[in-house]
DOKOL-869098 format. One line per field, with one value per residue (C-alpha): x, y, z. Coordinates in steps of 0.1 Angstrom, whole numbers. Example, Ala and Ser with C-alpha at 12.3 -4.5 7.8 and 13.67 -1.06 7.14 Angstrom:
<rs>
xx	[123:137] $
yy	[-45:-11] $
zz	[78:71] $
</rs>
This chain:
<rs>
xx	[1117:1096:1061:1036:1009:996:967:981:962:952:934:912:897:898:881:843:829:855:847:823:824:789:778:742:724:725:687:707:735:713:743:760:760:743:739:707:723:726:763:784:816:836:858:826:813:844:844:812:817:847:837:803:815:789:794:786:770:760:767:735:740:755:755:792:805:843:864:880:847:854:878:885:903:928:937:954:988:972:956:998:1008:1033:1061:1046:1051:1085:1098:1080:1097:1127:1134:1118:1142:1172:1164:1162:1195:1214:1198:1196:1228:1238:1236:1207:1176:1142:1132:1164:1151:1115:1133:1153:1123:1100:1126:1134:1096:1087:1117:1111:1070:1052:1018:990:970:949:937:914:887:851:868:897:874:889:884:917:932:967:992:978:970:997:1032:1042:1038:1054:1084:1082:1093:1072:1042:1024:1006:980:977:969:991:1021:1009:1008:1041:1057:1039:1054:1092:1091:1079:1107:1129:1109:1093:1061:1034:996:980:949:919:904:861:856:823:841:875:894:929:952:978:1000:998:1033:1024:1051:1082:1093:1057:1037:1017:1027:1006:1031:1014:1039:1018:1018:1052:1044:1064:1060:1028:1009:968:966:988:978:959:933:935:903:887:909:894:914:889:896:931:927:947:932:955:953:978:993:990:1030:1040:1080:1084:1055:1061:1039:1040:1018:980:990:986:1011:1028:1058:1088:1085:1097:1102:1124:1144:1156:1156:1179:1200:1192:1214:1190:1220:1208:1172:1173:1193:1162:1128:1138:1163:1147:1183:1195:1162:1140:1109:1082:1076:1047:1064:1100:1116:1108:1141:1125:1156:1193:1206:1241:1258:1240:1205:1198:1156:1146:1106:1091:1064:1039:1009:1009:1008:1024:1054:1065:1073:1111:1143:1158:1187:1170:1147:1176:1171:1136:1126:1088:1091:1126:1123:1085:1073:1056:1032:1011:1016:1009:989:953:957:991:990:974:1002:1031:1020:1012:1046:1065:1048:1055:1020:1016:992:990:998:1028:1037:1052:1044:1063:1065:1034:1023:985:975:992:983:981:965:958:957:984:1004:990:1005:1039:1041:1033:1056:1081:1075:1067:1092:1077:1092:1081:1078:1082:1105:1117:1154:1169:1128:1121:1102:1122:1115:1135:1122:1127:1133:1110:1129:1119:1139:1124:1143:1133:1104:1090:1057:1042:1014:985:958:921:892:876:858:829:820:856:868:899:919:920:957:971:1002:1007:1030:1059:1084:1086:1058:1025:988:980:965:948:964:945:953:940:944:939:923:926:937:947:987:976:948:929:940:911:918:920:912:889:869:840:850:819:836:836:870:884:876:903:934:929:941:961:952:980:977:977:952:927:901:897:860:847:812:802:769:750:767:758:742:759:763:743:765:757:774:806:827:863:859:875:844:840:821:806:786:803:792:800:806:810:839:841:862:865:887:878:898:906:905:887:913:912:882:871:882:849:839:855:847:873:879:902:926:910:928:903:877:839:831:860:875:835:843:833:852:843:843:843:820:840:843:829:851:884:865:861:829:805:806:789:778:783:796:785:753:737:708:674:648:643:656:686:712:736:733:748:774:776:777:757:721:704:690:707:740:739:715:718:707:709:715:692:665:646:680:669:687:727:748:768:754:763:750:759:761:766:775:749:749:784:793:808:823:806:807:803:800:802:781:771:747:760:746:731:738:715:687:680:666:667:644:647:614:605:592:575:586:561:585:562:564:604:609:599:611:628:607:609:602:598:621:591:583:622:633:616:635:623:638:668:675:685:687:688:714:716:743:734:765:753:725:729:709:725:765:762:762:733:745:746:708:701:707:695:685:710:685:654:665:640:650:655:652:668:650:657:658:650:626:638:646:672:691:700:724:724:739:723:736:718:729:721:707:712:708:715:753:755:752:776:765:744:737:702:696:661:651:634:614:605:581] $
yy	[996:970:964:946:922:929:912:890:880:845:862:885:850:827:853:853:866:895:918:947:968:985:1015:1013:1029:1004:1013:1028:1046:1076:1097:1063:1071:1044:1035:1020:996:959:948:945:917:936:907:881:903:900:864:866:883:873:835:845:870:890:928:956:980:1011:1026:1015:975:973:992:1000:1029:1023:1054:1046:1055:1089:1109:1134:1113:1099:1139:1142:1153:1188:1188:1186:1216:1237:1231:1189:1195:1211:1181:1151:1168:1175:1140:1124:1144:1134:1095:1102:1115:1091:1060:1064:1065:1080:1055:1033:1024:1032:997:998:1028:1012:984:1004:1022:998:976:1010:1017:983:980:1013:1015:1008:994:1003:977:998:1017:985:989:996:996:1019:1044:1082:1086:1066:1092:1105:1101:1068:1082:1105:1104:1123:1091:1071:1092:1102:1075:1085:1077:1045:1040:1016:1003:1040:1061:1034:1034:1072:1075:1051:1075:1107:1086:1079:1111:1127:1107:1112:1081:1081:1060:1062:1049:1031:1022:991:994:1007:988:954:960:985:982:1008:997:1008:1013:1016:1028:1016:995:986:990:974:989:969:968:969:961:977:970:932:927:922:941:943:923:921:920:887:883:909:899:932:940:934:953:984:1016:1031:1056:1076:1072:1087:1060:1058:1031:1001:974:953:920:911:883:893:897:872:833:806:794:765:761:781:814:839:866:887:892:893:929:920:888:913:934:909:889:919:909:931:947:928:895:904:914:877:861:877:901:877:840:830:806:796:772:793:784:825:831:842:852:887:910:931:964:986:985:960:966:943:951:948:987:983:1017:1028:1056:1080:1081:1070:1105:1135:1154:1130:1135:1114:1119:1095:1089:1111:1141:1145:1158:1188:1190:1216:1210:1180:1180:1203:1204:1167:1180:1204:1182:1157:1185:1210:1210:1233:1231:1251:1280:1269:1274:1309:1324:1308:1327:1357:1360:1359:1356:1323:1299:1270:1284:1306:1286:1309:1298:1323:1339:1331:1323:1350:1383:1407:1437:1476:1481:1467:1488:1470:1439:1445:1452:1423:1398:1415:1412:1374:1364:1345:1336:1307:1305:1272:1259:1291:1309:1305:1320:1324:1285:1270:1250:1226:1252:1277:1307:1331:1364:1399:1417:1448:1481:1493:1466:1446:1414:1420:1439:1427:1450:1450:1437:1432:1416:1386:1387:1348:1334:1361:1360:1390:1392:1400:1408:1395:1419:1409:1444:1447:1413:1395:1403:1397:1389:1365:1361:1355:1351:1354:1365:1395:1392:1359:1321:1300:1267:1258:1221:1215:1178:1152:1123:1087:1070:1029:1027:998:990:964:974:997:1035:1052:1083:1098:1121:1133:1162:1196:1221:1260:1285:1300:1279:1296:1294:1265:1241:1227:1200:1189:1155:1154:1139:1142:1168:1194:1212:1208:1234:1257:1237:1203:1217:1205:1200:1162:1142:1133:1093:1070:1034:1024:1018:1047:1081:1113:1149:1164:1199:1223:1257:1273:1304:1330:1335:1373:1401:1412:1382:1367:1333:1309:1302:1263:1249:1212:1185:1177:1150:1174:1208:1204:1174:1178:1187:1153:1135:1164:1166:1126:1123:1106:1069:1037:1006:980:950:924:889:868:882:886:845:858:832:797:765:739:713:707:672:654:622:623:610:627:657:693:694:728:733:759:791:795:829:859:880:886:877:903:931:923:897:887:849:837:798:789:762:769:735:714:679:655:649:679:705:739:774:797:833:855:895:916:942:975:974:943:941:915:885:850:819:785:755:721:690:665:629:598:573:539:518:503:471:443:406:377:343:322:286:275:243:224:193:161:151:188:191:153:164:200:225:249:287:302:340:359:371:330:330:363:389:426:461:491:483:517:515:479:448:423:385:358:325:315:274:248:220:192:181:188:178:200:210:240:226:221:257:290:327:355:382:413:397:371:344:310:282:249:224:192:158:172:151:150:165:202:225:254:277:304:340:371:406:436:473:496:526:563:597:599:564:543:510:484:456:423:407:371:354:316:303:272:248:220:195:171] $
zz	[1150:1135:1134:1159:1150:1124:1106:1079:1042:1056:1091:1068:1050:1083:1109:1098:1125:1138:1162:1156:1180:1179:1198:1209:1237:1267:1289:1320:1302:1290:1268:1257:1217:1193:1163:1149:1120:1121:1122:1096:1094:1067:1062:1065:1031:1018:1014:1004:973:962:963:948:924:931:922:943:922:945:975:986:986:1019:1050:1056:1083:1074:1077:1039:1030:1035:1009:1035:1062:1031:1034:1065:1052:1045:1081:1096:1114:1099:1118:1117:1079:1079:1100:1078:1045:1057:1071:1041:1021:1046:1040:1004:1004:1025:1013:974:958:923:898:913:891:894:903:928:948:949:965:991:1000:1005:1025:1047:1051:1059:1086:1102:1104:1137:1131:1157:1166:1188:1160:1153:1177:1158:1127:1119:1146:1142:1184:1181:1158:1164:1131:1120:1083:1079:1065:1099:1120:1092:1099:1134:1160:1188:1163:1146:1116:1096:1060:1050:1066:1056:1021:1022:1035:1008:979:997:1001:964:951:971:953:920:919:903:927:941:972:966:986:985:978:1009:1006:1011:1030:1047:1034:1015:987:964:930:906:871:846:852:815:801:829:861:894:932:968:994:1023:1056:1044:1029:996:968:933:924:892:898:898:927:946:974:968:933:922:951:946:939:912:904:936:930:892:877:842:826:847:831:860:842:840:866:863:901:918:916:930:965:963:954:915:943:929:951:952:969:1009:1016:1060:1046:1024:1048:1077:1054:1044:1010:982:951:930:949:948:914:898:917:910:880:862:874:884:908:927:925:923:898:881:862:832:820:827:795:788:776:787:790:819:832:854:887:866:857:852:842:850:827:837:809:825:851:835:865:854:820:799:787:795:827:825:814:850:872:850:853:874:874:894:912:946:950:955:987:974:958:992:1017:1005:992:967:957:926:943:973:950:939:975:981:955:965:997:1018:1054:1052:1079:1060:1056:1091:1120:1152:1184:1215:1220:1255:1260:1282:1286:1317:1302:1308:1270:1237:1229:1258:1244:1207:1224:1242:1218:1196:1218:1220:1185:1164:1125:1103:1072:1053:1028:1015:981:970:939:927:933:961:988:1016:1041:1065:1066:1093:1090:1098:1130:1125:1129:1103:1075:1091:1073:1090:1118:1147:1145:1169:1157:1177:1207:1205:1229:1222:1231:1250:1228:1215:1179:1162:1128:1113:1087:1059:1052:1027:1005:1021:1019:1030:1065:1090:1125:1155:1188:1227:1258:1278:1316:1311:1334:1310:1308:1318:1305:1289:1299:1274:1264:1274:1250:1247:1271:1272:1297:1327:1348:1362:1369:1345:1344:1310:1311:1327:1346:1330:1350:1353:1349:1378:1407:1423:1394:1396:1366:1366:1343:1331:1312:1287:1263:1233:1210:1241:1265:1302:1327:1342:1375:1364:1365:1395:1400:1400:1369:1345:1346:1332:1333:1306:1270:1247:1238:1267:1259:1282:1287:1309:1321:1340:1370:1378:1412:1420:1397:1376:1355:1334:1334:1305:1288:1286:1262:1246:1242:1209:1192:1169:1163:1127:1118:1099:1122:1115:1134:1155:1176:1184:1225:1245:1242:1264:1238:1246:1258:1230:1244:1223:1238:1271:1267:1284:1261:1260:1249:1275:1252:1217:1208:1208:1200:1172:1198:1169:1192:1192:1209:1215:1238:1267:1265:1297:1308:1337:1310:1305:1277:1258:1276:1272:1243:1215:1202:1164:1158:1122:1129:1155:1149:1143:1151:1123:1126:1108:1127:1134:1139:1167:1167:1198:1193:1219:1228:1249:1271:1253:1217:1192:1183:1193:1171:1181:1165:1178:1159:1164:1157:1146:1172:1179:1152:1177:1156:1181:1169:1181:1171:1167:1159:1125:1112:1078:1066:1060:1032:1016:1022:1008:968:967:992:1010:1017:1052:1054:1077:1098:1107:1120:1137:1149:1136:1153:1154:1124:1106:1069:1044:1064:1055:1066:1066:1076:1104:1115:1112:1138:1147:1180:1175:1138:1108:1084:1074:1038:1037:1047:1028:1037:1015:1016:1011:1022:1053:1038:1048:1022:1039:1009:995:1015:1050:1071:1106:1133:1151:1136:1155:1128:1138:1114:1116:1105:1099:1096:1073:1091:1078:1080:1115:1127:1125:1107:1134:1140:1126:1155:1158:1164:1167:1156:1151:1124:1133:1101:1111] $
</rs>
C-alpha cells in the first residue's frame, strides 16, 4: 500500500488561507460546541515568521489549539491494548528480521527502513479536518496503524513508527515535533552517522538531511525530544535542486525505482556518477568496504552506549527490550513487575469472559468466569530476560498461575467486581469486571465519524444491538458536558443538523424482571485516551466554503473612476450568520489589487480569499485647437512666441504633457520649417520672416499618464496662425 495525498512542502508555503475549521455556537443549534478564539492559519503564521524571523518567545504569543501541543497525545503507544501491543512488536520484530540482513550497515538499515516505511504507510487525509482534531482518532499516532494494514497514519504516528522500526533493529533515532506554536508536523531526528546528527522526514520523502535542508529544522522542538547535542550541520546526503535549496534523497523515488543501498550509496554518500551539485564532499570517518560499510555510533543517547559496532550483539541492555521504552510509560518500573511475575494489566491479555453471566450466586458467577477465562501474558520472562512473547498462564488445579476471586458489587455501574489473583510464580492482582443477570450490549453504537453539515438531518451514530433480542436499546442526545433526562431516551437513532458538538448516550432495558437494566452509558472515542480526548462528542464539521465553491466574487477587474469600487459577494449564504467578510482595503479607490477575506461562521467553516484589482483608466485628455494672431511688422525683425493656451485648448490630460509639431501649411504648401513646438511646454515659436497670411499647423500630444490613469496615445490637433 502506498500513501494518498498527502500535503507536500510547497502546499504548506502556497495555501495562506487553509481551512480552519472552527466550532462556534450557530443561534438555533443550542448544544453545537464553540469556541470563542479568533482563527488561527497555522501555515499563514508560519510564513509569517520564518520570512520575518521573528521568534516566538512564549506560549503566550499566539493562540494555537493544535493537538502537537499536547505531550500526552505523542504517547499513544502506551495507551495500545495488550494484545494491540503484542501484535505491533511482534510484526515490527518479524520485518526487522526478514528485511535486515547480517552484514548491513547502520546507514544501510536506516535506508531499508525508511524505504519500507515509506512504501507501506497509508496516510489519512481525513485526519485533517480542524486541525489534526482527536474526534478523528483511531491509530493515526501510533506505531499500531503504521503496522497494521486495516489502519492509517499522519506525520506523527509515521515518524513514531520509523523510531520504534529502528530501535527494533538497534538503531538509535527520535521523533521530533515541530513548535507546535507554528506548525503541526513530526520529524525525525538521527543522532550520529560518522560524527554528525541527520533529520528524515518519512511522511514527505525526504531522508537523511542536515538542518539546513530540512524543510522544519529550525522550527523543531528538540527540547521535548531531549536531544541535547544538536549537530546536523554536514550536507553529505542533500544536493541542490535549484534556487541554492538543498534536500536529500527522495525516499518514494527510492523504492519506486527499486534503487539498491550499493546504488544509493555511489550517488549521495560517495558523489559518484551524477550530476548533482552536493553541498560538500563525503567525510570518510570509518572503514568503507566495497558495498560502502558507513558505520553510525551511539554517543549522543545515553540509553545507547557508546562502544563499536560489533560489540552490541552482545549487549544485553539494549538487544531484546527496544519496546519497553516504546510501549510502556514507565518502562523501568515495567521491566521489574515483568521479571517478577505480577498480574498487571499492561501486561495480561484476557479473552473469553462473556459480558453478562446469568447466574444464582456469586459463587456461580466465580465458576463461570473461570470456566471461560483464558490469560496471556506479555511481554514474557525467558531464561530471567524479558521477551516480546506471550505467555500462556497455567489453569491447573493442581499448580494454578492465578485464581478468580470474587470482590464486590458496584452499585454505580451495576458491574461485578472480580480478582485475578496471581499463584505460584506470579504474583499481585488486578480487577476484572462483568455483569450478573444484566441487558447488556451485544454491539455497542459506533460514532460516525466525518460528518460534515449539508443542511441536512445525519445519523450520529450507527445503531447498537442489545444481547437479547428482546431487550430494548434507547438513546438520548445533549448538550455536551450534561446529561440527558431519563425522558429523552427513545429508540430513535440520535441525529443532528447543525455543525457542532452532540453528547450520545445509550442504555439498554431488560425485557422481563430477572435481568437489570444496563445503566446509561456515554459514548466515548477510545476509553484508553486520555479524559481530555476520550469525552470528545460526536461532531458535525462545519462545511468548508472554499471546497463547498459556496463563495464567489461578482467581478475581479475594475476600472480606476476615483470612487470606491468592490466587487459583490455571490452567494446562497447569509451574511453574518453563515459568513463574516474583512476587505484589506475597505476604502480602496486608487489602482492596486486587493484582498477580501471571507470566514466561514456557525455551520460553515474554512476561509475564502479573493483576489480583485482595480486597473488604470483610459487617460481623458481632450484637445482643442484655436486661432492665434502674429503682427507682420513684429514677426519681420525677430520670431515670435505664442503660448500653448493661445493655440489648443488641453482639459482633463493626466500626468506630463508632451508636444510634437506634425505640419504647417499655407494652402498645400509647406511651412513647417518656420514653425517649431516646445516639447515640455507646447509653446509655439513662429520663426523670423514669415510672412502674411493663415497657417494650419498640425501637432500631436501625448499624456504621460499617473498612478491611476494610462499614458494616452499621441492625439492630433490642428490650430491655426494667422500673421497679419
Amino acid at each position: 500500500m502506498v500513501r494518498k495525498n498527502k500535503a507536500t512542502k510547497a502546499i504548506l508555503f502556497t495555501l495562506l488561507f487553509a481551512a480552519a475549521m472552527l466550532f462556534i455556537v450557530p443561534a438555533d443549534s443550542v448544544w453545537a460546541e464553540g469556541s470563542d478564539n479568533d482563527p488561527v492559519d497555522k501555515k499563514e503564521i508560519y510564513k509569517d515568521v520564518v520570512e520575518s524571523g521573528e521568534a516566538i518567545e512564549s506560549e503566550g504569543d499566539l493562540y494555537l489549539d493544535g493537538v502537537h501541543a499536547d505531550p500526552t497525545t505523542f504517547e499513544k503507544n502506551f495507551c495500545l491494548s495488550v494484545d494491540q501491543k503484542e501484535y505491533t512488536i511482534t510484526e515490527i520484530e518479524k520485518v526487522i528480521s526478514y528485511y535486515l540482513k547480517p552484514g548491513m550497515s547502520d546507514l544501510e538499515k536506516y535506508y531499508t527502513l525508511a524505504k519500507w516505511t515509506n512504501q507501506r504507510v497509508v496516510y489519512d487525509n481525513d485526519f485533517w479536518p480542524a486541525g489534526y482534531n482527536l474526534d478523528y482518532y483511531s491509530h493515526q499516532w501510533d506505531a499500531y496503524g503504521g503496522i497494521n494494514e486495516d489502519e492509517m497514519s499522519v506525520c506523527a504516528g509515521i515518524a513514531i513508527f520509523y523510531s520504534n522500526m529502528c530501535h527494533a533493529a538497534d538503531l538509535p533515532c527520535k521523533f521530533v515535533r515541530l513548535n507546535p506554536k507554528i506548525l503541526d508536523h513530526t520529524i525525525t531526528y538521527i543522532p550520529d552517522i560518522n560524527g554528525h546528527a541527520y533529520y528524515a522526514d518519512i511522511t514527505e520523502n525526504d531522508f537523511l538531511m542536515s538542518k539546513k535542508a530540512c524543510f522544519f529544522a529550525e522550527n523543531s522542538d528538540l527540547g521535548f525530544s531531549d536531544i541535547k547535542n544538536e549537530n546536523a550541520d554536514d550536507g553529505t546526503f542533500e544536493y541542490c535542486e535549484g534556487n541554492d535549496e538543498y534536500r536529500g534523497s527522495n525516499i518514494k523515488d527510492c523504492w519506486q525505482d527499486k534503487i539498491p543501498y550499493k546504488k544509493w550509496f555511489k550517488e549521495y554518500a560517495l558523489h559518484q556518477g551524477t550530476d548533482k551539485d552536493f553541498k560538500t564532499q563525503y567525510p570518510e570517518y570509518a572503514p568503507s568496504s566495497e558495498d560502502g560499510t558507513h558505520y553510525a555510533s551511539y554517543q549522543d543517547f545515553d540509553k545507547y552506549p557508546a562502544q563499536p559496532y560489533a560489540d552490541r550483539a552482545s549487549t544485553t541492555d539494549v538487544t531484546g527490550i527496544w519496546f519497553l521504552d516504546d510501549f510502556y510509560l514507565n518502562p523501568a518500573e515495567a521491566k521489574a513487575m515483568i521479571k517478577d511475575k505480577v498480574l498487571n494489566e499492561q501486561f495480561l491479555n484476557i479473552s473469553g469472559v462473556e459480558g453478562n453471566y446469568d447466574c444464582g450466586t456469586t459463587d456461580d458467577l466465580v465458576d463461570a468466569v473461570s470456566e471461560d477465562i483464558s490469560i496471556e501474558y506479555f511481554p514474557s520472562v525467558e531464561d530471567g530476560k524479558v521477551v516480546a512473547k506471550a505467555a500462556e498462564l497455567n489453569t491447573d488445579p493442581n499448580n494454578p498461575d492465578y485464581q478468580v476471586i470474587y470482590g464486590s458489587h458496584d452499585e454505580t455501574t451495576g458491574e461485578e467486581v472480580l480478582t485475578i489473583q496471581g499463584k505460584g510464580e506470579y504474583q499481585g492482582k488486578c480487577e476484572l469486571r462483568v455483569r450478573m443477570n444484566s441487558a447488556i450490549a451485544k454491539k455497542e453504537p459506533v460514532r460516525i465519524n466525518g460528518l460534515v453539515y449539508n443542511g441536512k438531518v445525519q445519523k450520529l451514530i450507527e445503531p447498537g444491538e442489545p444481547e437479547d433480542e428482546n431487550d430494548t436499546m434507547l438513546y438520548a442526545v445533549c448538550k455536551p458536558g450534561t446529561e440527558p433526562a431519563d425522558d429523552a431516551y427513545t429508540e430513535t437513532v440520535p441525529t443532528g443538523t447543525n455543525a457542532g458538538g452532540y453528547d450520545v448516550w445509550y442504555k439498554v432495558i431488560a425485557a422481563d424482571e430477572n435481568h437489570t437494566d444496563l445503566p446509561a452509558q456515554k459514548l466515548t472515542i477510545i476509553p484508553e485516551l486520555s479524559e481530555k480526548y476520550s469525552d470528545r462528542p460526536v461532531r458535525i464539521f462545519p462545511a468548508n466554503i472554499e471546497e463547498l465553491g459556496a463563495v464567489k466574487l461578482s467581478k475581479t477587474v475594475f476600472t480606476y473612476n476615483g470612487k470606491v469600487q468592490k466587487p459583490s459577494i455571490k452567494t446562497n449564504l447569509k451574511a453574518g450568520t453563515d459568513y463574516t467578510v474583512e476587505w484589506d482595503n475597505p476604502s480602496s479607490k486608487n489602482v492596486d489589487t486587493y484582498g477580501v477575506t471571507i470566514d466561514g461562521k456557525g455551520n460553515y467553516g474554512g476561509s475564502f480569499w479573493g483576489v480583485y484589482q482595480i486597473n488604470k483608466a483610459s487617460n481623458p485628455m481632450k484637445l482643442k485647437g484655436k486661432t492665434a494672431k502674429v503682427k507682420r511688422s513684429k514677426v519681420r525683425k525677430k520670431a515670435q512666441k505664442v503660448k500653448r493656451s493661445k493655440v489648443v485648448t488641453v482639459s482633463k490630460a493626466k500626468g506630463k504633457k508632451t508636444y510634437k509639431l506634425v505640419s504647417a501649411k499655407k494652402g498645400k504648401k509647406s511651412f513647417k520649417k518656420k514653425f517649431k513646438i516646445n516639447a515640455k511646454t507646447g509653446n509655439v515659436t513662429v520663426k523670423k520672416g514669415l510672412k502674411k497670411g493663415t497657417y494650419k499647423v498640425k501637432i500631436k500630444v501625448k499624456a504621460a499618464g499617473n498612478a491611476n490613469y494610462k499614458a494616452s496615445a499621441w492625439k492630433k490637433v490642428t490650430f491655426r496662425i494667422k500673421v497679419k
